[in-house]
C-alpha positions as CSV (number, residue, x, y, z in Angstrom):
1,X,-1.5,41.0,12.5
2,X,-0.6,38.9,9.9
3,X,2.9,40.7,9.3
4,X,3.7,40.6,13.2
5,X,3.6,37.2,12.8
6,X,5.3,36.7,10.1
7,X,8.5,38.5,11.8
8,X,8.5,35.4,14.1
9,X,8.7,32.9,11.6
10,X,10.8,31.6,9.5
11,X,11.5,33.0,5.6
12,X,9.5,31.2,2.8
13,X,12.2,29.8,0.9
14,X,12.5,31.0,-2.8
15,X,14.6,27.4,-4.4
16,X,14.2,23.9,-3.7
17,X,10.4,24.6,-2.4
18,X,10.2,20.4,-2.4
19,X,12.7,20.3,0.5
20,X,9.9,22.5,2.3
21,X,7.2,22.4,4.3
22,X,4.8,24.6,6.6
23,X,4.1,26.7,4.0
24,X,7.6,26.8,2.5
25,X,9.4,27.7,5.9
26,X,10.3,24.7,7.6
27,X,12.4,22.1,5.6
28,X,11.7,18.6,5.8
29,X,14.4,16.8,7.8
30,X,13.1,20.0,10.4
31,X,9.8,18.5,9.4
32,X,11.0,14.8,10.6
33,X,12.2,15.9,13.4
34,X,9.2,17.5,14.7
35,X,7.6,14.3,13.8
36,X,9.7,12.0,15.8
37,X,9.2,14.2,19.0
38,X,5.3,13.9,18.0
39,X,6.0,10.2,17.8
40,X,8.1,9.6,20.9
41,X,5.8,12.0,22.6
42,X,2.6,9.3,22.0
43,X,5.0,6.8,22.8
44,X,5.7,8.0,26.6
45,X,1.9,8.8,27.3
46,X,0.9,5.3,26.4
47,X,3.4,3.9,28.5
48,X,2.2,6.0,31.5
49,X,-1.4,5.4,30.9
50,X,0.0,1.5,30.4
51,X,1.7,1.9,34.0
52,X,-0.9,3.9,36.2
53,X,-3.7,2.2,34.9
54,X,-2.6,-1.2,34.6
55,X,-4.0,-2.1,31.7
56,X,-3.6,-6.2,30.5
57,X,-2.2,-7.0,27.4
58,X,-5.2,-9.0,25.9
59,X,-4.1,-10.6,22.5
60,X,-1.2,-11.3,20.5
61,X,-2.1,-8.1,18.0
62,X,-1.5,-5.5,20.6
63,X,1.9,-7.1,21.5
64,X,2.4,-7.1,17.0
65,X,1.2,-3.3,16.8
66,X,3.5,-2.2,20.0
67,X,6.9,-4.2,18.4
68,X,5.9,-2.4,15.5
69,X,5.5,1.4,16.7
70,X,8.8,0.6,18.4
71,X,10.7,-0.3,15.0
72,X,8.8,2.7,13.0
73,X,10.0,5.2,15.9
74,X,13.7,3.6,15.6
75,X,13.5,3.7,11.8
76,X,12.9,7.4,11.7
77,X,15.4,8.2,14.6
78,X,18.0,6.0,12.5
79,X,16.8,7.7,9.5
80,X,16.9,11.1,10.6
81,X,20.6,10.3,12.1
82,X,22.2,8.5,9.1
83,X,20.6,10.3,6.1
84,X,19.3,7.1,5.0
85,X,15.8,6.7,3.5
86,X,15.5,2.9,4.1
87,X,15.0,3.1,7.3
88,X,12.0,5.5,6.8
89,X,9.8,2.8,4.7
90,X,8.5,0.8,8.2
91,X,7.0,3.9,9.1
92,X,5.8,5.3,5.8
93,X,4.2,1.9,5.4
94,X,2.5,1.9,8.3
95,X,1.0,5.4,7.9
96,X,0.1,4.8,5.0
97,X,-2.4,2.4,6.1
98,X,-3.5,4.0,9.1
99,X,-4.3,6.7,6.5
100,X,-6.7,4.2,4.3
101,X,-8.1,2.9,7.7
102,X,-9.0,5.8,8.8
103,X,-10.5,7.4,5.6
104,X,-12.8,4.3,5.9
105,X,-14.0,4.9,9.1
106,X,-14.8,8.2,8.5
107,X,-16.7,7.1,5.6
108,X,-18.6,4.6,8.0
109,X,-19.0,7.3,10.4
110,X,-20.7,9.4,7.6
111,X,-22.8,6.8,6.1
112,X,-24.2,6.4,9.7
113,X,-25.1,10.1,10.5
114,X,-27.0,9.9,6.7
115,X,-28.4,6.8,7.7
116,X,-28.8,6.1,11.4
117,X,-30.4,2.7,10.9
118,X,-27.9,1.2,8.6
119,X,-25.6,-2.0,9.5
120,X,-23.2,0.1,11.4
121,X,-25.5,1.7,13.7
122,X,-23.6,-0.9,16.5
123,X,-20.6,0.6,16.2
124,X,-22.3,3.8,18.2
125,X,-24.9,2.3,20.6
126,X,-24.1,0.4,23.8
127,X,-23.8,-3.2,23.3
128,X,-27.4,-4.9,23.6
129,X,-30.0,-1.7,23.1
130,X,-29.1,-0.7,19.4
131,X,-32.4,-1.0,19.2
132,X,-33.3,1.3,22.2
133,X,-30.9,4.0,20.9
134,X,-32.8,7.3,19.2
135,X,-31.3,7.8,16.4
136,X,-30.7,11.0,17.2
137,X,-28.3,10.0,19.7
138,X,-26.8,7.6,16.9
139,X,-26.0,10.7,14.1
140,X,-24.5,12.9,17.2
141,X,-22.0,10.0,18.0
142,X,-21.2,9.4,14.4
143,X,-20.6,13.1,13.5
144,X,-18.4,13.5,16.6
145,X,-16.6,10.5,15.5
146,X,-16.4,11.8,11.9
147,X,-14.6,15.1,13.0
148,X,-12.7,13.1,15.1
149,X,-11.4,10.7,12.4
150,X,-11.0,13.6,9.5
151,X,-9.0,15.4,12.0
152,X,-6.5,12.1,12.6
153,X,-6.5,11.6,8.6
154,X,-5.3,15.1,8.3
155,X,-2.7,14.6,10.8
156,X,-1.2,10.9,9.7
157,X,-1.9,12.7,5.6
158,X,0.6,15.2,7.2
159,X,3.2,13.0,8.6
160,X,3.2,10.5,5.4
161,X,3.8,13.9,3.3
162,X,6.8,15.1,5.6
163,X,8.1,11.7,5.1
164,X,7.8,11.1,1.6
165,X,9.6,14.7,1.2
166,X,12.0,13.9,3.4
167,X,12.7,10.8,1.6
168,X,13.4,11.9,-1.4
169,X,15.9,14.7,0.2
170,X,17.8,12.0,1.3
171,X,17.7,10.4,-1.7
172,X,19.4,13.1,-3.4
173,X,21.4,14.3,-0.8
174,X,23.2,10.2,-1.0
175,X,23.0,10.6,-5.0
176,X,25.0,14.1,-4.6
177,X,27.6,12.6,-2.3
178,X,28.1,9.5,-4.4
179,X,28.8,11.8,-7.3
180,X,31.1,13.7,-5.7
181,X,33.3,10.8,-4.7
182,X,33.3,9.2,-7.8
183,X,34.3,12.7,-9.0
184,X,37.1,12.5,-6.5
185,X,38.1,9.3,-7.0
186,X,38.6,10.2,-10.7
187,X,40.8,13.4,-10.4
188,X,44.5,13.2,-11.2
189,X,45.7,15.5,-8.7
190,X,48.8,16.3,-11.5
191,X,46.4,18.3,-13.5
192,X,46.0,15.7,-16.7
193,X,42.8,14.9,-16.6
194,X,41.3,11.7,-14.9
195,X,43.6,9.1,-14.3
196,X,43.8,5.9,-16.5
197,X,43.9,3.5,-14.2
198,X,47.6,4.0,-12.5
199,X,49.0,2.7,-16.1
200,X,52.1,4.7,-17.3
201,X,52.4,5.2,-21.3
202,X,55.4,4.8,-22.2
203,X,57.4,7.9,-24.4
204,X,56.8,7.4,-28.1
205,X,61.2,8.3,-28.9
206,X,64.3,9.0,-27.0
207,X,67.0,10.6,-27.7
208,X,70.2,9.0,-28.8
209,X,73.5,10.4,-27.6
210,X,75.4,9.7,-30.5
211,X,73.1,11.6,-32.7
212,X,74.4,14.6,-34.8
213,X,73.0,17.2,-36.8
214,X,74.9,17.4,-40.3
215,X,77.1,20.5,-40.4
216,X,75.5,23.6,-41.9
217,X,78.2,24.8,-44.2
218,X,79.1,21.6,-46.1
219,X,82.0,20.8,-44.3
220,X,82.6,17.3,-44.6
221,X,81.7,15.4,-40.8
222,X,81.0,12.1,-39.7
223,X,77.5,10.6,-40.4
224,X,74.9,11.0,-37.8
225,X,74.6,7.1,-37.5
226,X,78.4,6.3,-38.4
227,X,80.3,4.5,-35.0
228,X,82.3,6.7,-32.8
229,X,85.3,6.0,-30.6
230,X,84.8,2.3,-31.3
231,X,81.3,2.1,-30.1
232,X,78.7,0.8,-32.1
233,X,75.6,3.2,-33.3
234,X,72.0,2.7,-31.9
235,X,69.8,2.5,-34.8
């Protein structure tokens, strides 16, 4: 069974297994992407339920938390477009606390099925008969709740994951290009090395016309620096 499936998917990759994820066969701008459809995907279900149901805006924090989806879901698109890991830090930010926050409530959650009668027993009874609840009821809600919670942790621990990869493969995908045109900015297309700045050293001698080797048999010649044909010698 196992090696039908894995026919369907992808090949583990063999280098670079931190540009990877899904068990080494998905990389991580892939990753991202499937993230930003999960993302935008929350996004349109929340307006719908928003629309049909009509639902008031009742305080100045949900209008915050909206703006603020809105500029995590354009960071990652921006992000995911340019190459550019800035614009993934609203977003890791923010999942990074939705991560402690919910890791706290599933502690809560916990403590309550341990200890139905503790401080948070409110938190799942009806308002005004916490004392009327069994506590039976109470541990059933707050296991439900717990599995409920674990399961978001696990999915926003995922995300931030993706994200931090991803983030760094950006990182050193910029770092590789920068190199490279630095590299190219550098090369002397002449084939002497890199350039030194456009200067032009000038030749250490020249040759002087009037310049003549002394005559190999001793025959008697003019000086190699005496003047000829009236002009004077260059010495």
């Amino acid at each position: 069974m196992f090696d039908c499936l894995n026919n369907y998917l992808p090949q583990k990759a063999t280098t670079n297994l931190r540009h990877y994820c899904f068990c080494n066969r998905i990389h991580v701008k892939t990753g991202l992407l499937a993230i930003i459809c999960m993302v935008a995907a929350i996004e349109f279900l929340e307006m719908v339920v928003f629309i049909v149901d009509k639902l008031p805006i009742t305080s100045p924090w949900q209008i915050f938390f909206e703006i603020l989806e809105a500029v995590c879901f354009l960071g990652l698109v921006t992000a995911y477009k340019t190459q550019r890991s800035i614009f993934m830090w609203p977003f890791m930010v923010s999942q990074f606390l939705a991560v402690m926050a919910t890791v706290l409530i599933a502690i809560i959650c916990l403590l309550t099925f341990v200890l139905p009668r503790s401080a948070y027993r409110g938190m799942f009874t009806n308002p005004g008969i916490e004392d009327e609840e069994g506590n039976g009821d109470v541990r059933v809600r707050a296991l439900v709740s717990f599995l409920f919670y674990c399961l978001a942790g696990i999915l926003e621990g995922w995300a931030l994951t993706i994200t931090l990869a991803c983030h760094r493969y950006f990182d050193e995908v910029n770092e590789a290009r920068e190199r490279r045109m630095r590299r190219n900015r550098n090369f002397d297309p002449r084939g002497q090395g890199p350039s030194s700045g456009g200067h032009v050293i000038a030749p250490d001698s020249f040759d002087n016309p009037n310049y003549t080797l002394p005559d190999s048999d001793g025959e008697e010649g003019s000086g190699p620096f005496q003047q000829q044909r009236g002009k004077p010698a260059i010495v």
